[in-house]
N, C-alpha and C positions, 0 to 999 in steps of 0.2 A: 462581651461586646454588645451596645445595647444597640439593636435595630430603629432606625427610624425611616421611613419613605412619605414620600408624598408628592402626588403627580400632580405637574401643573402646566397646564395650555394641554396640546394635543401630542406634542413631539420631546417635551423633557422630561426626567428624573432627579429629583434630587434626594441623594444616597445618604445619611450617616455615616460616616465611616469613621472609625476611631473619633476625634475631636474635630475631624473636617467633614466637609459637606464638598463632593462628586458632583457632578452634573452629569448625569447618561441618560442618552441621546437612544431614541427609541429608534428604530430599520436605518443606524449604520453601528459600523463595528469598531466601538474603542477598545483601542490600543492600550499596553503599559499602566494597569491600574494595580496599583500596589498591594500586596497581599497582606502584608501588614510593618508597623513599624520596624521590629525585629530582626526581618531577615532582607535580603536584596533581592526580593523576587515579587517576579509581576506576574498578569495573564490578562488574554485580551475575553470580551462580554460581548454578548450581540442579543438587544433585548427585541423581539418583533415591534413591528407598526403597532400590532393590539394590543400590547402589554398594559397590563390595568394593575395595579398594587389588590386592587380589593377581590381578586380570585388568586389561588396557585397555582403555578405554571411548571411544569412538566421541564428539565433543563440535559440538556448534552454537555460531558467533558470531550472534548473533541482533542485527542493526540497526537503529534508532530514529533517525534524525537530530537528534531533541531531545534527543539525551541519555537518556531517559527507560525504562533497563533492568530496573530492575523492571518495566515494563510490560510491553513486550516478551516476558520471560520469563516474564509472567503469562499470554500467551497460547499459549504453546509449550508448557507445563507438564504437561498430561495428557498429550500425545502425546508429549513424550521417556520420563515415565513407562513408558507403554505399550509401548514400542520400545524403551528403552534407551540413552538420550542425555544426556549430561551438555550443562548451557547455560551463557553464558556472553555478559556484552552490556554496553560500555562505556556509560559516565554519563556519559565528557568529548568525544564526537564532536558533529555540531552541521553543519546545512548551510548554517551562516557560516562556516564552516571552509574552507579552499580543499582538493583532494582531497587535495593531497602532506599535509598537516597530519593529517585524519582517516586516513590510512596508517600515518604513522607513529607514532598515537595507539592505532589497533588492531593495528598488529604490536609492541609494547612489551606489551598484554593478550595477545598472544596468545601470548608470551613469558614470563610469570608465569605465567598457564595452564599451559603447558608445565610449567611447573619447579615449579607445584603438584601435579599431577596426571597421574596414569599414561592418558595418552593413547596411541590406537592407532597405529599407522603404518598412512598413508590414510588414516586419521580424523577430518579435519578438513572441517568444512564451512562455508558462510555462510545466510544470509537474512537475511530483510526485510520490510516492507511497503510497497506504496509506495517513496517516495525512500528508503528506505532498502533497499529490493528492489533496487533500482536498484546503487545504492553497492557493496550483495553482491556483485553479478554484477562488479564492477570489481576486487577482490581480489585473486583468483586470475592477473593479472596480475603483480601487485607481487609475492604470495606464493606461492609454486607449490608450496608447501605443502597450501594448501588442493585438495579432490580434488572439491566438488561446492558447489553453490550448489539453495536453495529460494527463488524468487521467488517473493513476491505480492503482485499484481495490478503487475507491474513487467515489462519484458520486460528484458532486455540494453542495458546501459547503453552500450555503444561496440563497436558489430560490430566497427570498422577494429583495432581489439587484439585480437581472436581469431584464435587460432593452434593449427595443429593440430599445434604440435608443444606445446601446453599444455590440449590438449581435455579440461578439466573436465566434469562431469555437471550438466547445466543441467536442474532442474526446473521449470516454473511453473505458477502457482496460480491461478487467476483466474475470477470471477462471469462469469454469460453476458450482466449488464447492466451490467457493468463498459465504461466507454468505453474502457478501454485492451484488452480482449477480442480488437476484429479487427486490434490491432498487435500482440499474442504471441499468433494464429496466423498470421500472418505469419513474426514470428520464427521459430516451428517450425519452418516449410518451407525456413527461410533456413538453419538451425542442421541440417538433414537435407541440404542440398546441400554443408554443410561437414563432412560425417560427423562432427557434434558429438554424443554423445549425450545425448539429450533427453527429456522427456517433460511433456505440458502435461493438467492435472487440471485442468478447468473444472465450476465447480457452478453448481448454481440459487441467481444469487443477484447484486448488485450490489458498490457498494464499500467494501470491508469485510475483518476479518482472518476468513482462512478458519476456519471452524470444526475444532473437534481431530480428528473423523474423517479432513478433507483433510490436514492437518497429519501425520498421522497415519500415513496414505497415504504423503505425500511421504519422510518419515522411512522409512518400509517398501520404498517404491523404493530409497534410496540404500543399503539391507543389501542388499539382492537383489542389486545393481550388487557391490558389494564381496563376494559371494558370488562372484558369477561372476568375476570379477576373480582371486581367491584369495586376497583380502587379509583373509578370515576363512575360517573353514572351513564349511564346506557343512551346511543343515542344511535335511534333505528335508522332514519335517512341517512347519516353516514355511514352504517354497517348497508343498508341496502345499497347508496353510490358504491362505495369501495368496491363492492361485490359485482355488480356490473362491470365496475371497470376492468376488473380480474378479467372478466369472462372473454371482453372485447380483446385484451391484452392476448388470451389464448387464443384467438379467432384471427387475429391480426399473425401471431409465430406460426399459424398453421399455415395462414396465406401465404405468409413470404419464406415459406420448405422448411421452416423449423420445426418440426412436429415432436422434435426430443424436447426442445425449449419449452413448445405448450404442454408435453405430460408431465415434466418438470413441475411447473408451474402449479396446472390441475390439482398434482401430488399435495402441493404444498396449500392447493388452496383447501385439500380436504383436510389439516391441521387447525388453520385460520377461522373456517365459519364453523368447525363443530359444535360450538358453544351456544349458535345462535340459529342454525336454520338446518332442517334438511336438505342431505349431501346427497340427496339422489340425484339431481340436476349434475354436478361434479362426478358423479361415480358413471353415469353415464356417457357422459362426456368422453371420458378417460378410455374408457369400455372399445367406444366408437374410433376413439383418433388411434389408439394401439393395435387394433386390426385393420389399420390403414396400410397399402401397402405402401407408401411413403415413409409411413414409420418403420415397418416390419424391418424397408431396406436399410433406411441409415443406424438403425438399431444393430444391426448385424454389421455394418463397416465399423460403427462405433466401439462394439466390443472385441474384434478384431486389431483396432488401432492403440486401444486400452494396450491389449496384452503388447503390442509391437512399441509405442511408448514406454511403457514398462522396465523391456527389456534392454531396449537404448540407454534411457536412464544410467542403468545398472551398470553398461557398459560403460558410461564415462564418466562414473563416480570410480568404477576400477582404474580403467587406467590414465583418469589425473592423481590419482594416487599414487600409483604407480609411476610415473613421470616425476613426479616432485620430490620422493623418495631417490630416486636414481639420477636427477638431473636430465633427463632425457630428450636430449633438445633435438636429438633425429625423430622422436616421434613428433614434431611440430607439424611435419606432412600430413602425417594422419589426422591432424588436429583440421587443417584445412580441407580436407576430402572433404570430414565428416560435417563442415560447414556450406561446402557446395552440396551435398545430399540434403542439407535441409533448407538451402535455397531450392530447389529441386519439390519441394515437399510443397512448401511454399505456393510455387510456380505450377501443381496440380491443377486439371481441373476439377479434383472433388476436392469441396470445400471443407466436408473434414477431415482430408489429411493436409488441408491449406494450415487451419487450426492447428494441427499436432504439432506442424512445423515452425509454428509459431511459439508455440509452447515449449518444444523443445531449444530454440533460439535463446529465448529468455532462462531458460530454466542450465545451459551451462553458460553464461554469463553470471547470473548470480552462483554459481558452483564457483567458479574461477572468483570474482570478487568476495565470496567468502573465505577461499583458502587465502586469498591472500589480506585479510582483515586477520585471520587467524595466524598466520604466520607473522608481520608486522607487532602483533603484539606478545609476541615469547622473548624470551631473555635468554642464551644473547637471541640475535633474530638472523636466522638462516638467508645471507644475502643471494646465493646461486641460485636457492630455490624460487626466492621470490624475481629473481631476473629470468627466469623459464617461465614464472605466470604474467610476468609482465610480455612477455614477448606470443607468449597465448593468446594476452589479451590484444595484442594489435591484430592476429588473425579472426577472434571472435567479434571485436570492435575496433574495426580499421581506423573508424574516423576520432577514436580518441587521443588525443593528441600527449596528454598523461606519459602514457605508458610508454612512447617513444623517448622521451626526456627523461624519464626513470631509466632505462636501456643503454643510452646514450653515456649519463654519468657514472652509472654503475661500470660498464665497461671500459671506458674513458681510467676510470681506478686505477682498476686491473692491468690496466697498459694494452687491452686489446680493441687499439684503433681501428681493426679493423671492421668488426662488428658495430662499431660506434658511428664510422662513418656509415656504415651500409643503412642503420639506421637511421641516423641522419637525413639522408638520401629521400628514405620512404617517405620521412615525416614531412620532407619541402617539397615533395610530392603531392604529397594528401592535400597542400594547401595551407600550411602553417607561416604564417607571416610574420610571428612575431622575436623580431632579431633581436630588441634588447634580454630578451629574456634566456637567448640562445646564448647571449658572450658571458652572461649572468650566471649562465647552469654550473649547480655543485661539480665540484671534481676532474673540470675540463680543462683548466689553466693553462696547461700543456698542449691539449687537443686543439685548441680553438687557435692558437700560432700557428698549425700546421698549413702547408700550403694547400693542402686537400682539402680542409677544414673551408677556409675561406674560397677555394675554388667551387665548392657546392654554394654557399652561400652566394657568392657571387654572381651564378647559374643563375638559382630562384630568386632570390632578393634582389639582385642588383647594385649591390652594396654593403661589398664584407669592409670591416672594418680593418683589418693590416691585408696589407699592401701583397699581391705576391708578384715577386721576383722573380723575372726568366733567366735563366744562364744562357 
């Protein structure tokens, strides 16, 4: 495919592409540009304000498992700005996809890329959020091309494929109430016994795309890395800002009681500037804030909470297993205790067991929606078990409206009205309004004529649809 560019006025591109000529639009993000004649697949671009054809530009594949690359590169947007990054994020990946299919869906984009645009050598990176964080970190396997990977809130998708003789620059990104938090710092310590270089940016915060400052951050690590590397050339005012700003960054988590956050940080900054300055200033630093008794304390809550997280964990990996094996719908009580114990946790006044509780919130949520992703996809597919996680699910997440209408039809089946109503009941409770959708539900046909049926309805809504008749 034969490249052509050439930049005209201050805000357009115009691309070669196959036998057509592109227009792209320098700081906003198009949409749907076709990867090539061949296949049905697109991805969206987001070239910065300073894009110049006549330098190489450092580029991110930024992944979304839905597909959904505008978005994606809606959230990367200021910080490649800021830094200097061209983005770039497929529309036809998808985690129905099996992995060899999304491989070779994002090396055919990252192939067009190529032959549209002056990319750097070394230049290439991945992210993610999430399962798509995930997906990142598995790339640089297939494509050893790629030279670093930005996870967030994702750790390493498959330790057993790293290799050091393909040691990428693994970043990750992650909230400190994030449940996946105490498995990518795990990974860190894993990915430091593999002399993988690494560095992990945790903020105040849960699960969620890091905001552009982290974003930001991460991007400013991986130039520093290709500084030192010498796959750019060296450029001291921004190795000296960046390094300032570190410092102010740990001066700032110290002031506001974070002082696990600033030695975190410190840690991480003695990886960062070894290449370029002495770490006495840093070793010090570190020295001074760890025989803080600020530290000393929350150091010691913190490895106390570890072990009690832990061991929680373990408990209700055992017994949702145990439950979905046996059908166990009397233990649903327990299921609610152990959710007011971590409203409870929550509701502390030390704030890191506000965290844990947060973590653990999130962390059997995603337990439950993964047994039941997993279960969903067997042959045949276990319907009682999956009506026990459905019904877990309304106590771990009252306000999902789903899992009541799942509950409802399924039972409705079976001919046990009565559990369909009770559910029912809950769901017009919670505030669900939407009636055509209730006369509409699989499996009801029967249910929904009952005079009980429309007498709830009636209740909430105000307007069931047949008539009930008094005797």
């Amino acid at each position: 495919m034969k490249k052509t560019l050439l930049l005209l006025a201050f805000c357009t591109v115009f691309v070669g592409l196959a036998q057509n000529n592109i227009t792209l639009k320098k700081g906003v993000i198009i949409d749907s540009l076709v990867v090539n004649d061949t296949v049905p697949e697109t991805f969206s671009l987001y070239l910065p304000k300073k894009f110049d054809v006549s330098k190489a530009w450092p580029v991110i594949f930024v992944f979304d498992m839905d597909g959904r690359g505008r978005q994606a590169l809606s959230m990367y947007r200021a910080a490649a700005e800021e830094q200097g990054y061209i983005l770039a994020a497929s529309n036809s990946i998808s985690d129905t996809l099996s992995i060899s299919k999304n491989v070779l869906i994002t090396s055919r984009m990252f192939s067009t890329v190529a032959n549209m645009l002056p990319i750097r050598n070394h230049g290439i990176y991945t992210s993610g959020f999430s399962s798509g964080g995930r997906f990142s970190t598995l790339i640089p396997t297939f494509i050893k091309e790629v030279e670093g990977v930005v996870a967030c809130g994702a750790s390493v998708a498959n330790i057993g494929v790293l290799t050091s003789r393909n040691p990428f620059h693994y970043v990750g990104i992650v909230g400190d109430e994030d449940f996946t938090y105490p498995e990518m710092l795990t990974i860190e310590k894993l990915l430091n016994r593999l002399k993988f270089p690494n560095q992990l940016l945790v903020f105040d915060g849960g699960r969620e795309w890091p905001k552009t400052k982290e974003l930001s951050s991460a991007l400013k690590l991986l130039t520093l890395s290709a500084m030192a590397k010498g796959h750019v050339p060296k450029d001291t005012a921004y190795v000296d800002a960046s390094y300032k700003e570190d410092f102010v960054k740990v001066n700032r988590l110290y002031t506001e009681s974070k002082p696990l956050l600033a030695d975190s940080w410190l840690a991480e900054m003695s990886e960062i500037y070894q290449p370029y300055m002495s770490l006495d200033s840093i070793k010090t630093s570190r020295k001074t804030l760890r025989k803080s008794r600020l530290f000393r304390e929350q150091n010691r809550t913190q490895n106390s909470l570890n072990l009690k997280e832990s061991l929680i964990k373990e408990e209700y990996n055992y017994y949702l297993e145990e439950d979905i094996i046996t059908y166990n719908y009397n233990n649903l009580g327990w299921w609610k205790y152990q959710m007011e114990e971590l409203q409870k946790f929550q509701k502390s006044p030390e704030v890191l067991q506000q965290k844990m509780g947060k973590r653990l919130e999130g962390y059997v949520k995603a337990l439950v929606s993964d047994n039941v992703d997993v279960l969903s996809a067997e042959t045949p597919i276990d319907s009682e078990a999956l009506n026990f996680l459905w019904m877990l699910k309304t106590i771990i997440e009252p306000d999902n409206f789903d899992s009541y209408l799942k509950i409802i039809s399924y039972t409705a089946k079976t001919d046990d009205y009565g559990t369909a109503l009770f559910y029912l009941e809950e769901l017009l409770k919670k505030g669900y309004t939407n009636r055509n959708e209730l006369y509409a539900l699989e499996n009801t046909a029967l249910l929904r004529i009952t005079p009980e049926f429309n007498e709830l309805v009636e209740k909430y809504l105000k307007d069931a649809r047949y008539t009930i008749i008094e005797e």
